[in-house]
Steps between C-alpha positions, in 0.01 A plus 500: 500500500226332294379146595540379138802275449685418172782209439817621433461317160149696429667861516822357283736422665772290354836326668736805379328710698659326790833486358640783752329441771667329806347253724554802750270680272196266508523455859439902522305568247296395220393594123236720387410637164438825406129591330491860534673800579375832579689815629749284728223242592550161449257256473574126409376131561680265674453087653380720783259761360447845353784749602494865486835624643670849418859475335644902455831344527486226242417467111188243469290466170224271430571143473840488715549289749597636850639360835238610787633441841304210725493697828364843385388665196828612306653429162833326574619504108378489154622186312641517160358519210450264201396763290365853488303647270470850417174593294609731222209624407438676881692771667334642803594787774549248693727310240513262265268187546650174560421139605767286664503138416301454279475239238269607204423780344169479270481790245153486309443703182214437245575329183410765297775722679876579364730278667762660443406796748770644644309461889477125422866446404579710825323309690601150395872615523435635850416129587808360340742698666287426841523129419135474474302296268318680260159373303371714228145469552261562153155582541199479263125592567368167391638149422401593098796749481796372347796603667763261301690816309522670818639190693771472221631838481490455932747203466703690308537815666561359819701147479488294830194645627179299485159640337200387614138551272219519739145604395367754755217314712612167352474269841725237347798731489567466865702195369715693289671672800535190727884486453519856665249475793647288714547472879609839631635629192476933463271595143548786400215598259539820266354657188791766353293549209221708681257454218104391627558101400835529674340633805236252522680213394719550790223524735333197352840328525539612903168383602559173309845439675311579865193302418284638770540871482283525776686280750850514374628351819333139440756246630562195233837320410596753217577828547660814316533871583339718278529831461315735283612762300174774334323237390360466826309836408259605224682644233426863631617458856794312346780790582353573864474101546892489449602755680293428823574129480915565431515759790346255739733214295291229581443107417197327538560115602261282323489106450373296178 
């Protein structure tokens, strides 16, 4: 167990979590959230610490919230889900990646790109059905790029979802993408289009979300999981990137 603490309000949790739990319940145990999962192992963040607990028995993907027992190291129960997401664009030996609740799901594509892509579409309906908020996320190079035609055709495609216009390295855009960082929430970050402004847009768009790349564990009032899809990667290592983060399935916690 590691000696860094969270709130139960800084990993996400929210009061329907508790909605089957028992006072009985609390009095054994107590809640823990899932960041990783590798081969059986677990290993999650809690009031109390870092966990790493093996689970053969159970079904556990990042960002669910389990049960651990006070008294020894044991997972008592997994508690429902809100939502779970299954990534369509994935599907591993393992199986098919997935996030459990979370809350958005950020799909960047350039602004030169087709939105109409068939992996895009996919994607945002994947999120639908999961009951999770998709944001369409339009990149450009620089701020002189006009990305109104694209932003039209966007709105049109896909009604209900909201587009955002960011300019890749544009400092001020932060702001754009306050209403979906917020305390706890699970960010799902993508680029379906897999072209090179994609890529790096979604990079650019990660590393903007966590704010200090380097010490993504900085404890302030805001937080957000975020979790990267290849744009983590340069665009060659993109493919190996996926696969080696999806197999581990793993969330990085990071705070605005």
């Amino acid at each position: 167990m590691s000696d860094r603490t969270f709130s139960l309000h800084q990993l996400g949790w929210r009061p329907e979590f508790a909605a089957s739990l028992t006072l009985t319940d609390f009095e054994a145990g107590y809640p823990a959230r899932v960041m990783a999962e590798h081969a059986g192992l677990l290993t999650m963040y809690s009031s109390r610490g870092c966990h790493a607990l093996a689970w053969p028995e159970g079904d556990a993907v990042p960002g669910d919230w389990l049960l651990l027992d006070r008294s020894r190291d044991h997972v008592m129960a997994r508690l429902p889900r809100q939502s779970l997401y299954h990534d369509p664009s994935h599907d591993l030996q393992n199986g098919v990646a997935a996030i459990a609740n979370l809350r958005t799901l950020c799909l960047v594509t350039s602004c030169a790109a087709d939105v109409n892509n068939e992996a895009l579409a996919r994607c945002i309906g994947s999120a639908k059905q999961a009951h999770v908020t998709p944001v369409l996320v339009l990149v450009r190079e620089t701020a002189r790029v006009d990305a109104s035609v694209t932003m039209v055709v966007a709105r049109r495609r896909y009604p209900g979802v909201s587009v955002v216009n960011l300019a890749i390295g544009d400092v001020g855009s932060r702001a754009a993408l306050a209403p979906w960082i917020e305390d706890g929430g699970a960010l799902f970050v993508a680029a379906p289009s897999h072209d090179d402004v994609s890529i790096r847009g979604a990079r650019w768009l990660e590393t903007l979300c966590m704010n200090r790349p380097d010490n993504p564990l900085r404890v302030t009032p805001s937080a957000a999981w975020v979790i990267a899809d290849e744009g983590s990667a340069g665009v060659g290592d993109a493919g190996a990137a996926r696969a080696t983060r999806w197999s581990h399935r793993e969330m990085a916690l990071t705070y605005s």
